[in-house]
LOVO-62843 format. One record per atom (N, C-alpha, C, O): residue in one letter; x, y, z negated. Coordinates in pm, whole numbers, padded with zeros to 5 digits, always signed. Atoms other than C-alpha are relative to their C-alpha. Layout:
<pts>
AXYZ;...
</pts>
This chain:
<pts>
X-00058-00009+00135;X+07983+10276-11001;X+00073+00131-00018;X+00151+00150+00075;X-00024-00098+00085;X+08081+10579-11172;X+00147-00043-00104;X+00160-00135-00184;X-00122+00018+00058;X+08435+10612-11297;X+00016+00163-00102;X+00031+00268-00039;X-00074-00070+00117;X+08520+10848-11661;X+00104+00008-00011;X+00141-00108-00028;X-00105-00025+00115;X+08850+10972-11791;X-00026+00072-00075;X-00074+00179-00035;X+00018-00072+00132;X+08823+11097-12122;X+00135+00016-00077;X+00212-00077-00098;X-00089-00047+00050;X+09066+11285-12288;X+00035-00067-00160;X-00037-00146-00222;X-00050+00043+00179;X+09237+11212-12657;X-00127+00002-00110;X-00164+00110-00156;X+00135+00046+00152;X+08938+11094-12942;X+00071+00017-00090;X+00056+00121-00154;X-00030-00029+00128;X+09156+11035-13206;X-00093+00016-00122;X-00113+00102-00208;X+00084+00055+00145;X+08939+10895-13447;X-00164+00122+00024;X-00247+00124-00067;X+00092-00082+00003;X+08666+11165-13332;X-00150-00103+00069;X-00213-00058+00166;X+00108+00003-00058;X+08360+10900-13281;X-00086+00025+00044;X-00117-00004+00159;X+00116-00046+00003;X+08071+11053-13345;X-00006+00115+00184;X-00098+00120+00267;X+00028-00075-00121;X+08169+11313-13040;X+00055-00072+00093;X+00087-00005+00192;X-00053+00062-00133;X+08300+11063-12808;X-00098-00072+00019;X-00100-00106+00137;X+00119+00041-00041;X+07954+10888-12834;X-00090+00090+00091;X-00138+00063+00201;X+00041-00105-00048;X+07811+11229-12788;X+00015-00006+00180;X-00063-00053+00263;X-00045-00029-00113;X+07992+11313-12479;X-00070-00148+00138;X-00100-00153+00258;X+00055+00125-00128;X+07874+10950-12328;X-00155+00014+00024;X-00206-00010+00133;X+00173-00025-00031;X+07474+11032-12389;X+00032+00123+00076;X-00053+00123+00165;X-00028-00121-00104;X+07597+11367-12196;X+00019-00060+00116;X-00029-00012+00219;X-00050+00031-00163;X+07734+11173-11916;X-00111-00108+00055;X-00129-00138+00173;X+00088+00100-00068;X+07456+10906-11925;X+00077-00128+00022;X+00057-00199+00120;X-00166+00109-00043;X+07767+10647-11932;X-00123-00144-00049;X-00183-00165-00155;X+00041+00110+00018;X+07605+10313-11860;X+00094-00143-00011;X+00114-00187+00102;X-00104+00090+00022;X+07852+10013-11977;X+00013-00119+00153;X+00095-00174+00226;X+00034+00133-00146;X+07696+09774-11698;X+00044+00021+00134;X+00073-00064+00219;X-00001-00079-00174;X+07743+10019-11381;X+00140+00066+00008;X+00221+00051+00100;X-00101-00087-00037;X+08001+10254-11459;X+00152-00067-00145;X+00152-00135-00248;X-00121+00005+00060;X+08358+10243-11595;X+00039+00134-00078;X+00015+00251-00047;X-00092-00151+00053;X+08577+10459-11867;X+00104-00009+00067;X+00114-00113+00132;X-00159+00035+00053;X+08950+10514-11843;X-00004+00104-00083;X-00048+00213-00047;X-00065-00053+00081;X+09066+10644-12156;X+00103+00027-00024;X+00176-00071-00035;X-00170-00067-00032;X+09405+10873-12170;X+00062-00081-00115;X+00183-00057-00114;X-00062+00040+00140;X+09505+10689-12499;X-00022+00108-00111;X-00092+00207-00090;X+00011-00021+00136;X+09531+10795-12860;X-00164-00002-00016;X-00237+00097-00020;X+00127+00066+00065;X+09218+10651-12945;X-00007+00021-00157;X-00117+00056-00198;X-00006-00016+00132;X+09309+10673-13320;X+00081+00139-00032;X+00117+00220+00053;X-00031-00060+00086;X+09446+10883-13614;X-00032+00162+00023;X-00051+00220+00130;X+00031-00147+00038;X+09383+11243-13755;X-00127+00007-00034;X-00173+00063-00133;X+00188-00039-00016;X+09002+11221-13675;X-00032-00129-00123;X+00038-00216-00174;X+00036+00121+00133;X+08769+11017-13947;X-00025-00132+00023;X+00006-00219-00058;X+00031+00195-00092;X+08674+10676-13759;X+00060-00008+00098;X+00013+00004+00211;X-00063+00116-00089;X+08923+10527-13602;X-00039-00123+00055;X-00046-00166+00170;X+00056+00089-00041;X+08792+10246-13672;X-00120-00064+00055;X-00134-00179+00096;X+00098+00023-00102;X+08474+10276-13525;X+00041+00009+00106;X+00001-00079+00182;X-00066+00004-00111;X+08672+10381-13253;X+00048-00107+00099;X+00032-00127+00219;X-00085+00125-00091;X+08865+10093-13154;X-00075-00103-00032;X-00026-00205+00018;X+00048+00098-00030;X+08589+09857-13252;X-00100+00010+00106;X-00147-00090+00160;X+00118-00071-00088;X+08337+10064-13025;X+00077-00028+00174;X+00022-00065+00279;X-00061-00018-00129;X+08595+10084-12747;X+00035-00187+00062;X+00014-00220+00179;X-00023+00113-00052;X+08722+09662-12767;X-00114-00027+00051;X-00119-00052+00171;X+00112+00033-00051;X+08363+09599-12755;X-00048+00032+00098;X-00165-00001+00112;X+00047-00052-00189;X+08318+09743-12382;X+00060-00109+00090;X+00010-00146+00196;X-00070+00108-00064;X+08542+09486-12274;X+00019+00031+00142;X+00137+00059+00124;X-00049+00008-00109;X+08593+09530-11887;X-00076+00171+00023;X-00017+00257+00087;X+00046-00170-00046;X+08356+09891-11871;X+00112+00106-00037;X+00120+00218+00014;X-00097-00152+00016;X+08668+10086-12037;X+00165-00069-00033;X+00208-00151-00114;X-00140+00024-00050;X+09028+10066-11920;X+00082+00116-00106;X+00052+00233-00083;X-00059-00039+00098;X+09246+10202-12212;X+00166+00037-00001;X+00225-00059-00050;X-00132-00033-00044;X+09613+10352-12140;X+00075+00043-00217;X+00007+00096-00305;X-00032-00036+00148;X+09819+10399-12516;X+00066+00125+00030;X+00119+00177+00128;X-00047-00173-00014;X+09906+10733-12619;X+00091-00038-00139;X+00093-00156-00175;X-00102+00013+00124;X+10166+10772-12948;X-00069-00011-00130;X-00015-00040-00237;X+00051+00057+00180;X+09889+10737-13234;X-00020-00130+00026;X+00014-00207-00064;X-00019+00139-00026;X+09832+10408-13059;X+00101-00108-00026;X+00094-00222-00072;X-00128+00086+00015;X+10165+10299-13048;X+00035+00013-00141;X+00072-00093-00194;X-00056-00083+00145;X+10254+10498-13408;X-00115-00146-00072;X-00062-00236-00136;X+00078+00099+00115;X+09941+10254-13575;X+00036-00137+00031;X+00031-00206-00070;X-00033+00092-00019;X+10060+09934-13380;X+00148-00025-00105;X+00141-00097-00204;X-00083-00048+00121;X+10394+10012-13574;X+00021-00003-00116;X+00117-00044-00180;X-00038+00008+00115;X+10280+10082-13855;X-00039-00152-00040;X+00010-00185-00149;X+00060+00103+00027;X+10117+09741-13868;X+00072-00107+00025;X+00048-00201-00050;X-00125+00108+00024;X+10425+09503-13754;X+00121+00029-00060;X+00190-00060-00111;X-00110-00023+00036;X+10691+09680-13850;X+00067+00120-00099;X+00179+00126-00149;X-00006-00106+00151;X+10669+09981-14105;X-00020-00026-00085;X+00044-00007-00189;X+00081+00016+00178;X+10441+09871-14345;X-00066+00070-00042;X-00158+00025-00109;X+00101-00102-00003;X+10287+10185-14367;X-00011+00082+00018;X+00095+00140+00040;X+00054-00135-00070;X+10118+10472-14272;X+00065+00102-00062;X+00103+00079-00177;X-00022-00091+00016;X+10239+10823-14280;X-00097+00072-00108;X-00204+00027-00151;X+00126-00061+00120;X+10084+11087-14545;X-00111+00067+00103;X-00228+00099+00082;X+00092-00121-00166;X+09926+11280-14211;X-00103-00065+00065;X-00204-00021+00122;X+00075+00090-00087;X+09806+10974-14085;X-00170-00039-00042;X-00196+00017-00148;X+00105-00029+00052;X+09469+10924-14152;X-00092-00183+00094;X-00200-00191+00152;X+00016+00157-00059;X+09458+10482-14024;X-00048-00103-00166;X-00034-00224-00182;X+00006+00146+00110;X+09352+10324-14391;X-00125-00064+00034;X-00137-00182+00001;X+00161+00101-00034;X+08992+10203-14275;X+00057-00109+00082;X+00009-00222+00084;X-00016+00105-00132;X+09173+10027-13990;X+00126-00104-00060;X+00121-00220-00019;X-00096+00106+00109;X+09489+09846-14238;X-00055-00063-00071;X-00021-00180-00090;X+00097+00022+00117;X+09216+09824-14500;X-00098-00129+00102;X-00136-00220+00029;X+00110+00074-00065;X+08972+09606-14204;X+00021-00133+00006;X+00141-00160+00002;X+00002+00109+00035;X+08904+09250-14224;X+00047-00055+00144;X+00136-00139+00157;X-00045-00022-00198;X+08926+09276-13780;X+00129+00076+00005;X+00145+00131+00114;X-00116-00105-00064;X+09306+09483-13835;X+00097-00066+00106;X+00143-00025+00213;X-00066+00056-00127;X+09484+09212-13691;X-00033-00046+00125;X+00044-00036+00221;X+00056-00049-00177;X+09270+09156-13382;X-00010+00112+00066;X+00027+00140+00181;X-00048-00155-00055;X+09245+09502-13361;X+00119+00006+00076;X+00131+00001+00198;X-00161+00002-00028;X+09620+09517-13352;X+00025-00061+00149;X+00031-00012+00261;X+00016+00077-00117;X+09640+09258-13136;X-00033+00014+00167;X+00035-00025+00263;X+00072-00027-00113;X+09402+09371-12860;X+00036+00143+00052;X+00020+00166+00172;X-00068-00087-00029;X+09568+09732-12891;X+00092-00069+00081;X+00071-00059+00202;X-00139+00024-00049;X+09864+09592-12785;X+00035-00082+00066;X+00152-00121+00072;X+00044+00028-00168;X+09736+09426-12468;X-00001+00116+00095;X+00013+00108+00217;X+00070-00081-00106;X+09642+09761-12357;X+00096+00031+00099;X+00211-00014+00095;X-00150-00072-00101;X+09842+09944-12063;X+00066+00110-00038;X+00017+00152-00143;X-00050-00073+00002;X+10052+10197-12061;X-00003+00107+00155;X+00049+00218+00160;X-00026-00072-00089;X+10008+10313-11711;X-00158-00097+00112;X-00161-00218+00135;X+00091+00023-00073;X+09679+10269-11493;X-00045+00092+00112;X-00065+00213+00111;X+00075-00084-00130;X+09545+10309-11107;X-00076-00063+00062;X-00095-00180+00027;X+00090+00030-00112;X+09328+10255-10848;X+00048+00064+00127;X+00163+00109+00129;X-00093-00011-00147;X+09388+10338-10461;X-00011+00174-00055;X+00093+00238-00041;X-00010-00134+00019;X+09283+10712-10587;X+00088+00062-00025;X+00159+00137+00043;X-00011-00058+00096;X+09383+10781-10885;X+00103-00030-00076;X+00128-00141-00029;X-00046+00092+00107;X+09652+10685-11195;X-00033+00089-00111;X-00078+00202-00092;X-00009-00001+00144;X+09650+10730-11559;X+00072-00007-00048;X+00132-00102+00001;X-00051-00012+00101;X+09869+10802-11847;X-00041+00010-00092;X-00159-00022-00109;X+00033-00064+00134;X+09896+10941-12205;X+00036+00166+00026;X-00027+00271+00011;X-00075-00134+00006;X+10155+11203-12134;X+00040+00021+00058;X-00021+00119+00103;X-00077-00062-00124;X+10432+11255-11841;X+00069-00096+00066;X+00071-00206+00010;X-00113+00053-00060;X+10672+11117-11606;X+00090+00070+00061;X+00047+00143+00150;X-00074+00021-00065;X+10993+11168-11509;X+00009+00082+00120;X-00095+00082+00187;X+00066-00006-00127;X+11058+11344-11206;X+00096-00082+00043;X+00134-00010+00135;X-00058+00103-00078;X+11301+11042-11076;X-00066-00083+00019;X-00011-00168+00088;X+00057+00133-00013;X+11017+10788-11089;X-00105+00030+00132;X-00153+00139+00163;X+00062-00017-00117;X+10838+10761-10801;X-00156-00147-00019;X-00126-00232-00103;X+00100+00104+00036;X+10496+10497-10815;X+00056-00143+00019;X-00004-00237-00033;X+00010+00111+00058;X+10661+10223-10776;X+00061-00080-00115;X+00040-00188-00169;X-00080+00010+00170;X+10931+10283-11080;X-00100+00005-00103;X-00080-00053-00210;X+00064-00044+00130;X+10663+10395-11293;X-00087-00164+00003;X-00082-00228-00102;X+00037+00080+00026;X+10481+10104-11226;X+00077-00119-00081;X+00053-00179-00186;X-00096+00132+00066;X+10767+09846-11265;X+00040+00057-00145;X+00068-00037-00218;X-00054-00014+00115;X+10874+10064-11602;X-00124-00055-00114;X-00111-00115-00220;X+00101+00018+00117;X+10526+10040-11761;X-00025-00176-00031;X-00055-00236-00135;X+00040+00174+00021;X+10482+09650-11699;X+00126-00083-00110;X+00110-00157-00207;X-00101+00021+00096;X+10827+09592-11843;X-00023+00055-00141;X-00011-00025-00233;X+00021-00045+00154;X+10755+09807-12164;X-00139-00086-00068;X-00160-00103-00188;X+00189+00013+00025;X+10372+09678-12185;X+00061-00210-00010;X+00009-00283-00095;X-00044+00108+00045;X+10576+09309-12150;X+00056-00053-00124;X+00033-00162-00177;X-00049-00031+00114;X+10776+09402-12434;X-00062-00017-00131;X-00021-00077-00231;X+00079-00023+00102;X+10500+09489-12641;X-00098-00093-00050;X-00159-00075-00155;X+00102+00079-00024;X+10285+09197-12573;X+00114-00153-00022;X+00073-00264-00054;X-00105+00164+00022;X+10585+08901-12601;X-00017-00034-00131;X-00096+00037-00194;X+00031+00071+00115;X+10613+08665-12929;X+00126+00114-00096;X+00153+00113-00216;X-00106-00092+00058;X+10893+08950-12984;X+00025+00122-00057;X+00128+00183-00085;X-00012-00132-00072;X+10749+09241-12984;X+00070+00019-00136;X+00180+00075-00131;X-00099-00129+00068;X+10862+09344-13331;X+00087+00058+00006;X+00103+00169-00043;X-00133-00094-00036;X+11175+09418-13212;X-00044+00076+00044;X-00055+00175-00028;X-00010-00113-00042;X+11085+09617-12987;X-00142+00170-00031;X-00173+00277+00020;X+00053-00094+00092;X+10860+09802-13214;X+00064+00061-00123;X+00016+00141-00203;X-00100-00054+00113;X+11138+09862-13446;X+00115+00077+00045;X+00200+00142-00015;X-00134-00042-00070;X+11362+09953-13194;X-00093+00124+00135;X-00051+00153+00247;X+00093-00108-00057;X+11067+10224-13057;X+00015+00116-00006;X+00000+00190+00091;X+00000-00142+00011;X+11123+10532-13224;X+00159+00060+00043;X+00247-00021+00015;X-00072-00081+00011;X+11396+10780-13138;X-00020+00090+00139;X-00116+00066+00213;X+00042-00094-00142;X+11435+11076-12825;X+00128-00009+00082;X+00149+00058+00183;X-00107+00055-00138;X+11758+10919-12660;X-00060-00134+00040;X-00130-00222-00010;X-00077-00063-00119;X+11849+10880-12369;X-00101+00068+00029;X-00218+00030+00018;X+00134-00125-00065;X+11663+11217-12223;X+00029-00015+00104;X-00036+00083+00140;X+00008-00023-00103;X+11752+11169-11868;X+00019-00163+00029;X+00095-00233-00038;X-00010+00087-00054;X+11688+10865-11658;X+00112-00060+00063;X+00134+00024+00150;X-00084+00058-00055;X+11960+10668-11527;X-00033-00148+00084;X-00152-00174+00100;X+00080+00144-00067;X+11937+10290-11329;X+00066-00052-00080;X+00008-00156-00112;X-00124+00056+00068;X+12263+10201-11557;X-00020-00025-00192;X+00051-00069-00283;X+00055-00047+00168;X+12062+10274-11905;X+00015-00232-00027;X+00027-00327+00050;X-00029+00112+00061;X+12094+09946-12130;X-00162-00074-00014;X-00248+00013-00032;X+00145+00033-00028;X+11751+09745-12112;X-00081+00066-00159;X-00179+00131-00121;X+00036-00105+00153;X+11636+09917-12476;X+00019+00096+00031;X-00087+00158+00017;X+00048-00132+00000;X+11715+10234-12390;X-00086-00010+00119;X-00168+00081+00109;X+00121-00037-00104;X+11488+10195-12062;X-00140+00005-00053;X-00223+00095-00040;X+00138+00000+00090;X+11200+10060-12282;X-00001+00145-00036;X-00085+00217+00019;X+00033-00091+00058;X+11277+10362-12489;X-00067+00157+00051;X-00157+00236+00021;X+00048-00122-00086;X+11297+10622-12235;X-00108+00013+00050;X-00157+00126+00053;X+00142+00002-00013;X+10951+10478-12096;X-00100+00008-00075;X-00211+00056-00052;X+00190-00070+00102;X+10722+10483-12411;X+00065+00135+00000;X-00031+00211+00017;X+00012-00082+00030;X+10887+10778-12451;X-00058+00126+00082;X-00098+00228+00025;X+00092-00066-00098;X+10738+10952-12123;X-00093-00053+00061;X-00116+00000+00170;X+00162+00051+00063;X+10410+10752-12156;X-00048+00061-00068;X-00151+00112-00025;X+00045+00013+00120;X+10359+10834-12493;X-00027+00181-00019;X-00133+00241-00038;X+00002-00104+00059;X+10523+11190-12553;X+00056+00094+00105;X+00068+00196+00038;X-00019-00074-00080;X+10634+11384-12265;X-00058+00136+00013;X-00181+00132+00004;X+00061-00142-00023;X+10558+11773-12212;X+00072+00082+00067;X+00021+00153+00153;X-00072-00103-00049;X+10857+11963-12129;X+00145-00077+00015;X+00197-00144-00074;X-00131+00006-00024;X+11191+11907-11942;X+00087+00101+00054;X+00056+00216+00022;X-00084-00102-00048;X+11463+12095-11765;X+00000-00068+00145;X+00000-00189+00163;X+00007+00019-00161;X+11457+12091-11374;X+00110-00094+00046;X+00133-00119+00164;X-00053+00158-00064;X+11693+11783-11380;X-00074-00090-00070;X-00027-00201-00045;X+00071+00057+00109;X+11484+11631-11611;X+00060-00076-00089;X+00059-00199-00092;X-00035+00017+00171;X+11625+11601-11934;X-00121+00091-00078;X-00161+00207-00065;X+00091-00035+00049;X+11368+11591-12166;X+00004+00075-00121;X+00117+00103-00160;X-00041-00084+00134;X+11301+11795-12500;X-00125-00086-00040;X-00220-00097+00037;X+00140+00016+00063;X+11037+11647-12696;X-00032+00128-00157;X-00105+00111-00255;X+00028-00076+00114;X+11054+11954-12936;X-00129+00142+00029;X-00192+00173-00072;X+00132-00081-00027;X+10774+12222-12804;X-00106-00063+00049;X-00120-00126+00154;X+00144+00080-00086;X+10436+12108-12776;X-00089+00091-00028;X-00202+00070-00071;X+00092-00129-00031;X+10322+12471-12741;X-00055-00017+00159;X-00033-00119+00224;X+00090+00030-00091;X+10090+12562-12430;X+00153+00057+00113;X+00248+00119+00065;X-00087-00038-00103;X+10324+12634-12123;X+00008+00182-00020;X-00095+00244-00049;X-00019-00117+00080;X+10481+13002-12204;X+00042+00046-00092;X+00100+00152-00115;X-00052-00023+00147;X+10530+12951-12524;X+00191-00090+00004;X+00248-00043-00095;X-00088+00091-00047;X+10856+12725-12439;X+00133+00087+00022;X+00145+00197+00074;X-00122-00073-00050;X+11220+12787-12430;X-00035+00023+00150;X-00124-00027+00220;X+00017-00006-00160;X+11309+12948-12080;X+00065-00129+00062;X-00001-00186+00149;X-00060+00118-00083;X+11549+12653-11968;X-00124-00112+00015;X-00093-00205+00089;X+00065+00107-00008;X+11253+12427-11990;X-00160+00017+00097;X-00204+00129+00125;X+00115-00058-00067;X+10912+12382-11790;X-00070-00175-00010;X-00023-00279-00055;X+00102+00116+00011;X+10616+12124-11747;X+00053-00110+00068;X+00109-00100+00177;X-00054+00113-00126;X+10704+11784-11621;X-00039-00044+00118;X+00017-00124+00193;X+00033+00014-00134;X+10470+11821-11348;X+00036+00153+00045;X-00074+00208+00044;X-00055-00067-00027;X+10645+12123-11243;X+00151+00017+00047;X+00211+00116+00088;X-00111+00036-00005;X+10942+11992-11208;X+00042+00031+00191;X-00043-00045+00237;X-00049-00018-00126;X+11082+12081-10807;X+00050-00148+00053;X+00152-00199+00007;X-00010+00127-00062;X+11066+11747-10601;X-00018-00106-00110;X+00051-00205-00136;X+00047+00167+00117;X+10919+11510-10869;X-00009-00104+00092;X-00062-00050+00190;X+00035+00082-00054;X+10898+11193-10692;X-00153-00070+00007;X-00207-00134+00097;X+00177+00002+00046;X+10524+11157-10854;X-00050+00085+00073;X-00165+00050+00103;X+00121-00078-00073;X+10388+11441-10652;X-00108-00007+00091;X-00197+00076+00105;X+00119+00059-00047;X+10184+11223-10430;X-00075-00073-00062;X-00157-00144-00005;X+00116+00096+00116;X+10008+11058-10731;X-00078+00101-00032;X-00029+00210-00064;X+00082-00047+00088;X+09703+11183-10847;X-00007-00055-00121;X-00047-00167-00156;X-00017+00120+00184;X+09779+11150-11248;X-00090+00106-00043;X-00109+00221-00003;X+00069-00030+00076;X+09548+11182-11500;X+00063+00019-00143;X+00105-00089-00185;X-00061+00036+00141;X+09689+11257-11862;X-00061+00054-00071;X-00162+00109-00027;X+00042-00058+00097;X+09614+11377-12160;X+00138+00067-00154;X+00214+00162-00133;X-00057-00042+00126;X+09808+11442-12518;X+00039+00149-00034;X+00095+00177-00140;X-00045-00141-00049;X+09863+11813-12422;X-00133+00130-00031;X-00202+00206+00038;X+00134-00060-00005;X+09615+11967-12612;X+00037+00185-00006;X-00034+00280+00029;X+00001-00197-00035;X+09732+12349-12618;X-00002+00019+00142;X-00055+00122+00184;X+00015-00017-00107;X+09767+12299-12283;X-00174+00013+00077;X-00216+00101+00152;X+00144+00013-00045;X+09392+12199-12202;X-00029+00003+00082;X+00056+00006+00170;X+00015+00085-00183;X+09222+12119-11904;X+00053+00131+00087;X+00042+00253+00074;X-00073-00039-00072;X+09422+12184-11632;X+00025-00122+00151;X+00045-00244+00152;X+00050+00075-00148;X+09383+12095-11213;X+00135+00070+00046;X+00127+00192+00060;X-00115-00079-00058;X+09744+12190-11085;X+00095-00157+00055;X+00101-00260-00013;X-00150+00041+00056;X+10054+12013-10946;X-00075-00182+00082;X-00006-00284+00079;X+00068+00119-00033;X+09802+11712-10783;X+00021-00104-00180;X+00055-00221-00199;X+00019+00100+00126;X+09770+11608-11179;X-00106+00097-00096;X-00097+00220-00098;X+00100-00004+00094;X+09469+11636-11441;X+00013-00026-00123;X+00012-00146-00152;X-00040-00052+00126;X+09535+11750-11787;X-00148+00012-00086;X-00216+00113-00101;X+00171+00009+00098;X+09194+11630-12016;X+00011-00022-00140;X-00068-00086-00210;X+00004-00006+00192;X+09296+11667-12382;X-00075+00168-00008;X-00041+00283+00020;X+00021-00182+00002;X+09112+11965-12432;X-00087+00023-00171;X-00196+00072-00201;X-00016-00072+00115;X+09169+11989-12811;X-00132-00035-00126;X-00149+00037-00225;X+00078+00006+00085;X+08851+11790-12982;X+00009+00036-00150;X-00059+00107-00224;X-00041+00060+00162;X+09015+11684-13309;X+00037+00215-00078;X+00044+00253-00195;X-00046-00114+00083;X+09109+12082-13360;X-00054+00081+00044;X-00005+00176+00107;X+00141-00074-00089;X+08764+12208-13261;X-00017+00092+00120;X-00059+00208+00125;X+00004-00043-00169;X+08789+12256-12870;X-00123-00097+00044;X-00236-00088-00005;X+00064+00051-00121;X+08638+12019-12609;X+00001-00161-00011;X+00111-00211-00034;X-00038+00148-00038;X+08606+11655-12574;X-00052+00015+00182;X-00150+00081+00216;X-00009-00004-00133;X+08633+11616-12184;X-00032-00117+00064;X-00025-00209-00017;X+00049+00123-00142;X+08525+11342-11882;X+00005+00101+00107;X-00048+00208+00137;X+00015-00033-00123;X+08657+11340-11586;X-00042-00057+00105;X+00030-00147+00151;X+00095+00107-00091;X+08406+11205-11326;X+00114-00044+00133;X+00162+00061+00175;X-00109+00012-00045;X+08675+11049-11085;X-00098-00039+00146;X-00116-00152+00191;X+00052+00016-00090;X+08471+11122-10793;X+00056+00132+00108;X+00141+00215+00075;X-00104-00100-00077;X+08550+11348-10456;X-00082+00109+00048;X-00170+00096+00132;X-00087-00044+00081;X+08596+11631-10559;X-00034-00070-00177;X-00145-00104-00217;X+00055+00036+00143;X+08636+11519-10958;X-00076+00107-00021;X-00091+00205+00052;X+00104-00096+00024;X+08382+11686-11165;X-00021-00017-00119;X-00066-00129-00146;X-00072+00001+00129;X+08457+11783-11551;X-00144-00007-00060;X-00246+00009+00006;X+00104+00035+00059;X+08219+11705-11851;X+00060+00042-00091;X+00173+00006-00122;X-00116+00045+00146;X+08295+11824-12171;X-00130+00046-00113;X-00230+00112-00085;X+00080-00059+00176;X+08107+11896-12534;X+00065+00085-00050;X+00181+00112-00023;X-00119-00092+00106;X+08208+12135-12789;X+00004-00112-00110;X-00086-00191-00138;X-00008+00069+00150;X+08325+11964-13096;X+00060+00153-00114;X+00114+00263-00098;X-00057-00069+00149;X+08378+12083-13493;X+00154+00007-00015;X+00221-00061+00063;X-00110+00016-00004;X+08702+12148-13594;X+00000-00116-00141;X-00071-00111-00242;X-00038+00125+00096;X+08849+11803-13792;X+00110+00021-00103;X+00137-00017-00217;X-00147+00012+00037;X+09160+11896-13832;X+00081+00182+00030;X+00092+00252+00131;X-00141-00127-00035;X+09411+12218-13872;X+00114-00025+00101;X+00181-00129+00097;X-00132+00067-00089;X+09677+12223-13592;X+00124+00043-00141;X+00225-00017-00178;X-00136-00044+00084;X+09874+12438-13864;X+00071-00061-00118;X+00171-00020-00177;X-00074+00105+00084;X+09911+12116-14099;X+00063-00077+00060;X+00093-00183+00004;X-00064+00137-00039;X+10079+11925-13861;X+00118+00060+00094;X+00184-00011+00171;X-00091-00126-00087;X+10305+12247-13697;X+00133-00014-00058;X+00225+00060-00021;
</pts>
């Protein structure tokens, strides 16, 4: 069996089909994992996430922040952003199974290899914090409760980990380096405000797998959401957003030894400079 990670779709079907007649991706034999954000920006979402439930055990699905952002808007906003680009999937007769079956997915996936994300960790977490943080948040999200804690989702405190944090801000601090992670400061306090390519970045700040003694550095992670960044093999972690939705790359990474990259060109969908 043949194991995929594929970088951020975001509503980009048509080339995430593509990319699978490229790889020859057979549902029966081989497996995906998908980095998350499966939806918004791109034009079919909702082919997206009905294309993707329908694999059922062939593709392992990690949430990224349009994931979480459309779960959201669907228990507890009410509605979509002007940017957002989710009405086929509010508008669908399947939104609340949709919904639903989103918000089973994980937040954090491995095998004896390999793991999976959306976006970063921490450098205080070590594999077996990250594990115990994601099951707790992914519990959260999945209880008869979650709206709370979909209402009580958005903000960017607490930026540095503590053991003493209040059980809400832990949730918070974990989708929030799941979801949106890119850049901290070498104690790791996070910034979620540059999501330029490494360089472009205040100096006090640097990549979160860069961080000096991360406790993650014996994980092989897979992420994505980091699309100025683009593929990138550093740091024992794999960086596969490589920028479809704003006519770059859709990416697969064959999770074999050594991995071994796949990617398409795609159209551009989307301006980065409407959403800058």
């Amino acid at each position: 069996m043949a194991i995929y990670a594929i970088g951020d779709i975001q509503g980009c079907y048509d080339e995430f089909r593509r990319l699978l007649d490229h790889i020859k991706f057979e549902p029966g034999q081989d497996q995906l994992w998908l980095a998350g954000d499966l939806v918004n920006r791109g034009p079919k979402s909702l082919e997206t996430l009905r294309f993707v439930k329908g694999l059922g055990s062939a593709a392992v699905t990690v949430l990224g922040n349009h994931d979480l952002h459309l779960i959201a808007t669907v228990v507890s906003l009410g509605k979509a952003g002007k940017k957002d680009t989710l009405g086929d999937i509010l508008r669908a007769e399947d939104c609340e199974e949709l919904i639903t079956w989103l918000r089973h997915q994980k937040l954090f996936h491995h095998n004896d290899d390999f793991c999976m994300l959306h976006a970063g960790l921490p450098p205080q977490w070590d594999f077996e914090t990250t594990r115990r943080m994601a099951r707790e948040t992914e519990q959260a999200m999945q209880s008869q409760d979650h709206e709370r804690f979909f209402r009580s989702m958005y903000g960017n405190k607490p930026v540095v980990w503590r053991d003493d944090l209040l059980k809400t801000e832990k949730l918070r601090f974990a989708i929030n380096c799941f979801s949106r992670l890119r850049y901290c400061t070498v104690d790791g306090v996070m910034d979620f405000g540059p999501k330029g390519a490494p360089g472009s970045q205040p100096d006090h700040l640097i990549p979160w797998f860069e961080v000096p003694g991360r406790k993650s550095i014996d994980m092989r992670i897979i992420f994505g959401h980091w699309s100025t960044l683009g593929y990138f093999d550093g740091y024992n972690c794999y960086s596969i957003d490589t920028g479809c939705l704003w006519g770059g790359q859709l990416t697969a990474l064959e999770l074999s030894e050594p991995p071994r990259r796949f990617s398409i060109d795609c159209a551009a969908v989307q301006n980065p400079k409407a959403f800058s």
